[in-house]
C-alpha positions, 0 to 999 in steps of 0.5 A: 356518948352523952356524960362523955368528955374528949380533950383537945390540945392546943400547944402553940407558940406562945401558950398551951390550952388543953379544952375539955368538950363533950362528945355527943354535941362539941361543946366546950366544958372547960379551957385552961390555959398556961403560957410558953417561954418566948423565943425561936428556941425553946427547951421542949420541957417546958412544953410539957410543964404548960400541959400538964399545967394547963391540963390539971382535972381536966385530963382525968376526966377525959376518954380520950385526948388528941395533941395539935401542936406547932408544926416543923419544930425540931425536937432532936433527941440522943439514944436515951431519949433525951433532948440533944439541944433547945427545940428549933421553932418554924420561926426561926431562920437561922437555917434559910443557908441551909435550906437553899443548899438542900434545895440545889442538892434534890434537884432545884426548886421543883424536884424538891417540891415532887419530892416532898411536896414543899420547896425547902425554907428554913421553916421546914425540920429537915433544914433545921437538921442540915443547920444542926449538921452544919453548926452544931456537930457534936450535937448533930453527932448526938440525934439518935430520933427527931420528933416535932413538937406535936408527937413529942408530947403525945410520947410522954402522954402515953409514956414514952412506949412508942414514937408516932405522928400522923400524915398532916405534921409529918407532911411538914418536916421536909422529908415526907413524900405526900405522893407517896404517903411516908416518909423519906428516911434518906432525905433526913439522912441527907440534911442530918448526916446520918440515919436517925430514927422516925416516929411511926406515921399513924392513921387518921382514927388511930389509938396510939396509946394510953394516958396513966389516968386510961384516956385514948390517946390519937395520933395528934397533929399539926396545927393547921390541919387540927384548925381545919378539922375543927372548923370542919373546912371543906374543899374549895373553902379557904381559912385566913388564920392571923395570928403570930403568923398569917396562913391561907389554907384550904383543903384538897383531894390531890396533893399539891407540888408547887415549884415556886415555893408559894405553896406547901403541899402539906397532908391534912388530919383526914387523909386528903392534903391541906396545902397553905401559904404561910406568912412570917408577919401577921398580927405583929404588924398591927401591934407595931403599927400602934406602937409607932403611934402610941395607943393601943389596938382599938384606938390603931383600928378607930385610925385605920377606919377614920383613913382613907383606902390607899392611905394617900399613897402611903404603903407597907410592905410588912416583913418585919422579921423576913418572910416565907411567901414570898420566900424572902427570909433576911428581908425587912419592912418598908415605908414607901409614900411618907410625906409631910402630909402624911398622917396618923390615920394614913399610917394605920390605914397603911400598915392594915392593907399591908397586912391584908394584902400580904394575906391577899397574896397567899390566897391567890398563889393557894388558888394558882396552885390548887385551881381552887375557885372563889370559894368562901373566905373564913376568917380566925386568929388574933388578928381577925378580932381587929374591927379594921382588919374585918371591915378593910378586909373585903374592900382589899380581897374584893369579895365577902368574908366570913368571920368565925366566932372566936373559937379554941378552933387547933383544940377543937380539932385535936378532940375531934380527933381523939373522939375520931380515934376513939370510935374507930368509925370511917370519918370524923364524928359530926359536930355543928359547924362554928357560927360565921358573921359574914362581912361585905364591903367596896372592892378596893383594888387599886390598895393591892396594885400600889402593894404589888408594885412596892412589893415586886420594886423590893425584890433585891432589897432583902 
C-alpha cells in the first residue's frame, strides 16, 4: 500500500477541501481548498466548480476518492438530470410549516419518529419536498429524482452512470426507515406528491464507480458520520463539533426513535446508527459577541476569560437564527440580566456559556435518548480553537474534554472510506487515532440552572 494515495472530500457550507492522504499511515499529503457561494439556497453547479477546483493534481493522483458532504440539502432534479431549482441547504427554515404538518400526517411526533428515526423539522429533505409541493408546483411537477449534496457529487465524479448514496446520508432525508434499513418511497411521495426517483443505497465498502482518471470512487457520506469515521468515534464516546452549527453525536449499536424531536437517530458510515442533537447556533454566537463589543475573537475570548462564572446574572439564550434542539425554528436570541452594572467581560462571559450551554443541552438529551454513560467528551469545529470555549467548557459540562488536534476530520473519513472501499475488507483500515489534549476545570453548575431557567421562561416567546 505504501506510494499509495486516497482522497478525502469535505464539501460543507461554506467551502469544499479535497485533502490527499497516504493509505498505509493516514497522512495528510496535500489539502486545497476553494470557497462556496453563501446562502441557504445554493446553485449545486457550484458545488462541483469548488471540487474540481479544490481537487486539481490531487485527483489524479489518487486510487480512490470518497465524498462527505452536507447532509439533507435537496437537490431536486427533472427527467434529463438536470437541476429543477437552487438546492435547499439544512439551514434553511423556510419549510418548519411544512414539516409540522408532515409530522401530524405520519401519526404525531412519535410515530414519525419509528417511522424515520427522526421527528420531522425543516432541516430534514423530505420537508424541503413538502415545501417545493406546496410553494413551487410547477417545479415540484418537474423532480423526476432527488439527491443530497453529497451523492450529487460522487454522480458526476463517476460520470452520472448510476445514483447511489449510503445509509448514514439517506438516514437524514426523512424518509429512510433506519429499523429497516432503506428508504421509504412512499414517505417521498407524500412530501412530494409523486413518485420520484431515489439513489440507490450502497454498502459500507462499496465501489460505486470510477473517476475519468481510474480512482474508486466509495459511496460517500454525510458529514457527520464522515467526521466520526475519521476521529475513529467509538460507542459511548461523544463529539462536540461547533462550527456554523453545533452538533453532539456519539455513535451506537441500535437505532434511536426519539419522540421528543431532541434526538435524531441517524445511520452511520460502518453499519451502526450515529444519533445527534444539532443546534442552528454555534460558532456565530461567538462571532456576534465580538461584534457587539467591537474587537476581534482572541481579544472576545481575553474577555470572557477576565469575567466571572454567571457573568453576574447575565444570560444568553442564543438562538439567533431559530433553532432545531430545542425545535424552536422562528425563535431568536435573548438577553436576560443587562443592568447598569453590566460589563464587556460579563457580556462576553455570557454569550460563551450560552453557547456551551445550548451544546450542554444536546449532550444530555443524546444521552437520555441513547442510555449512554458519561462517557469521553471530544471536542472539534471552529468554535473549539476559542481558548474560552476550551477553558469554560469543562466548568459548564462539569466533567473534562478532550480537545482533538485541528484536523480535516469530514475528509479524513471520506478517505478512509474510499481506502475501506478499495480493500474490500470487513472494517474500516486502521489509522492512528488523532492526538487530544485534554482540558479539566471547576464544575460550574449554577451557569446551566440560570440557563435553563431563561431557556424554559421563553417557551412561548418564538
Amino acid at each position: 500500500m505504501t506510494g499509495r494515495y486516497v482522497l478525502g472530500v469535505d464539501s460543507s457550507t461554506q467551502s469544499c477541501k479535497s485533502v490527499l492522504i497516504e493509505a498505509e499511515t493516514g497522512r495528510i499529503e496535500a489539502l486545497q481548498r476553494a470557497a462556496h457561494p453563501r446562502g441557504t439556497q445554493v446553485d449545486p453547479q457550484a458545488w462541483r466548480t469548488a471540487l474540481s477546483a479544490s481537487a486539481d493534481g490531487l485527483l489524479e493522483r489518487a486510487a480512490a476518492v470518497g465524498v462527505g458532504g452536507q447532509q439533507h440539502g435537496m437537490v431536486a432534479l427533472d427527467a434529463e438530470g438536470c437541476v429543477v431549482r437552487p438546492a435547499m441547504l439544512w439551514n434553511d427554515t423556510s419549510s418548519a410549516d411544512a414539516a409540522t404538518r408532515l409530522v401530524a400526517e405520519l401519526g404525531g411526533p412519535q410515530a414519525c419518529a419509528d417511522a424515520v428515526g427522526s421527528v420531522m423539522v425543516a432541516s430534514l429533505t423530505a420537508s424541503k419536498l413538502r415545501w417545493l409541493r406546496d410553494e413551487e408546483p410547477e417545479n415540484a411537477a418537474r423532480v423526476a429524482s432527488v439527491m443530497l449534496p453529497h451523492d450529487y457529487l460522487t454522480w458526476h465524479l463517476g460520470g452520472r452512470a448510476e445514483m447511489t448514496t449510503d445509509h448514514g446520508d439517506a438516514s437524514g432525508t426523512g424518509y429512510y426507515s433506519t429499523a429497516e434499513r432503506r428508504f421509504l418511497p412512499e414517505i417521498a411521495e407524500l412530501a412530494l406528491g409523486h413518485r420520484t426517483d431515489l439513489p440507490r443505497i450502497a454498502a459500507p465498502n462499496e465501489v460505486v464507480g470510477h473517476t475519468r482518471h481510474g480512482a474508486a470512487i466509495s459511496a460517500g457520506t454525510g458529514d457527520n458520520m464522515a467526521a466520526a469515521l475519521g476521529m475513529g468515534l467509538q460507542p459511548g464516546d461523544i463529539c462536540l463539533s461547533i462550527g456554523t452549527s453545533g452538533v453532539a453525536s456519539g455513535v451506537s449499536e441500535r437505532p434511536v426513535h426519539d419522540g421528543s424531536g431532541l434526538v435524531t437517530g441517524f445511520a452511520d458510515a460502518t453499519g451502526r446508527y450515529l444519533p445527534l442533537a444539532c443546534t442552528l447556533n454555534g460558532a456565530r454566537v461567538l462571532e456576534l459577541g465580538a461584534t457587539m463589543l467591537g474587537v476581534d475573537l482572541d481579544e472576545f475570548s481575553r474577555l470572557a476569560l477576565a469575567g466571572t462564572p454567571g457573568a453576574h446574572g447575565l444570560v444568553l439564550l442564543p438562538y439567533l437564527d431559530g433553532e432545531r434542539t430545542p425545535n424552536r425554528p422562528h425563535a431568536t436570541g435573548v438577553f436576560r440580566g443587562l443592568t447598569t452594572a453590566t460589563s464587556r467581560e460579563d457580556i462576553a462571559r455570557a454569550a460563551v456559556e450560552g453557547l456551551l450551554c445550548s451544546m450542554w443541552d444536546a449532550v444530555l438529551a443524546l444521552r437520555n435518548a441513547t442510555g449512554m454513560t458519561a462517557g469521553r467528551i471530544f471536542m472539534i469545529g471552529g468554535g473549539s480553537r476559542s481558548e474560552a470555549v476550551r477553558r469554560i467548557a469543562p466548568q459548564v459540562f462539569g466533567q473534562e474534554v478532550a480537545l482533538l488536534a485541528d484536523g480535516e476530520y469530514v475528509a479524513l473519513g471520506a478517505a478512509r472510506q474510499a481506502l475501506w472501499a478499495l480493500t474490500g475488507d470487513d472494517t474500516p483500515p486502521d489509522w492512528p487515532a488523532p492526538d487530544a489534549t485534554v482540558h479539566q476545570g471547576d464544575a460550574t453548575p449554577a451557569v446551566h440552572e440560570q440557563y435553563a431557567a431563561l431557556r424554559d421562561d421563553t417557551e412561548g416567546w418564538d
